[in-house]
C-alpha positions in Angstrom: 0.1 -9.2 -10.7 4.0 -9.7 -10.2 6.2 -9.0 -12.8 9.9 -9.9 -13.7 12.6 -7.2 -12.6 11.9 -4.4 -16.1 8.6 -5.9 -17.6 6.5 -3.4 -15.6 6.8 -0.9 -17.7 6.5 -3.0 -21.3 3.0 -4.2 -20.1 2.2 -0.6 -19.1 2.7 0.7 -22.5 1.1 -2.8 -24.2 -2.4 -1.5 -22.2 -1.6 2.5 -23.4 -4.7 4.1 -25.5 -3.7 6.4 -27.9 -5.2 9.7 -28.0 -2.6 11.5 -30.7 -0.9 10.8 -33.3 2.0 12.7 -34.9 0.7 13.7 -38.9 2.9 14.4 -41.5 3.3 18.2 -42.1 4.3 20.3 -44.9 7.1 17.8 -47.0 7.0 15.2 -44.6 6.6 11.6 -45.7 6.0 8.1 -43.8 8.6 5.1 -44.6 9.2 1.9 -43.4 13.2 1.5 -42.1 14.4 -1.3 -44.5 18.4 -2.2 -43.4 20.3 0.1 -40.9 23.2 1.0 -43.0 25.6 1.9 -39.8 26.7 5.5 -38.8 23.2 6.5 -38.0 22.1 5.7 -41.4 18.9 3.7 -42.6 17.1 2.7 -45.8 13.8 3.5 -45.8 11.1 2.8 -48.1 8.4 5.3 -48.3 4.9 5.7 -48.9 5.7 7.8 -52.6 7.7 5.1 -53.9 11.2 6.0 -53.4 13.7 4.1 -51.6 15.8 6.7 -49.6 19.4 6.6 -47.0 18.2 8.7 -44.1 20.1 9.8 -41.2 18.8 10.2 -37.3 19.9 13.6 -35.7 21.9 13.0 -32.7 19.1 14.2 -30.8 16.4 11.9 -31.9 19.1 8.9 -31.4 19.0 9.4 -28.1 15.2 9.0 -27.2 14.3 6.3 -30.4 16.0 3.1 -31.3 15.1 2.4 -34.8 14.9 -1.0 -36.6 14.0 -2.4 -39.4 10.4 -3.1 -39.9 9.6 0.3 -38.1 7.6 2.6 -39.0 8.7 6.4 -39.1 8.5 10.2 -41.0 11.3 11.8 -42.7 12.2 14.7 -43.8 13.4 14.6 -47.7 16.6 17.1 -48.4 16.5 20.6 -50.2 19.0 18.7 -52.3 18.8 15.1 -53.4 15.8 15.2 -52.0 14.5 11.7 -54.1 17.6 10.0 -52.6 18.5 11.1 -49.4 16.4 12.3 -46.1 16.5 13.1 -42.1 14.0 10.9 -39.4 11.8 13.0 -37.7 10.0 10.6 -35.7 9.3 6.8 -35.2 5.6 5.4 -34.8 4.6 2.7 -32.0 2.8 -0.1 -32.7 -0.3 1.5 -31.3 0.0 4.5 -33.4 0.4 2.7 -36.6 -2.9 0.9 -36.4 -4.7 4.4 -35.8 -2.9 5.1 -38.7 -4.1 2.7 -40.8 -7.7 2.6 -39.6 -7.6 6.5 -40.7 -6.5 5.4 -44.1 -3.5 7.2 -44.0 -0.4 4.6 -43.6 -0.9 1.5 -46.2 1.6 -1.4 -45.1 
């Protein structure tokens, strides 16, 4: 099958089985990103009902662009924690139905 110059690698990951998907752990919580807010900032909805401004590390910036209507885990603050947070990781499309067939994402 050809593909265009770039779309090789977007069917590639289309086909992809999962075998893994990244849990929360310890104070971690799943959100959906609700409006980038600039400056690396985002608000994010998550699953325990608060609506929180979370920043991306420069690290993690690097690997992930994050939208909104994606689906990643953050990290609430020692302080302020109901208001502000850090994004550990962003879910695929793939990884957020095995979420949700496990019962563990509702969205």
């Amino acid at each position: 099958m050809q593909y265009k110059k770039g779309n090789k690698r977007r069917h590639q990951r289309q086909g992809q089985q999962i075998e893994r998907v990244r849990m929360p752990r310890d104070k971690e919580i799943i959100g959906i990103v609700e409006e980038m807010l600039g400056g690396s900032r985002f608000r994010i909805n998550c699953q325990d009902g608060n609506t929180r401004i979370c920043r991306v590390s420069g690290k993690f910036k690097r690997n992930a662009w994050i939208r909104p209507g994606d689906v990643v885990i953050i990290e609430p603050w020692d302080v302020q924690g109901d208001e502000r947070g850090d994004v550990k990781w962003k879910y695929r499309l793939a990884q957020v139905e095995v979420l949700r067939k496990k019962g563990i994402f509702k969205g």
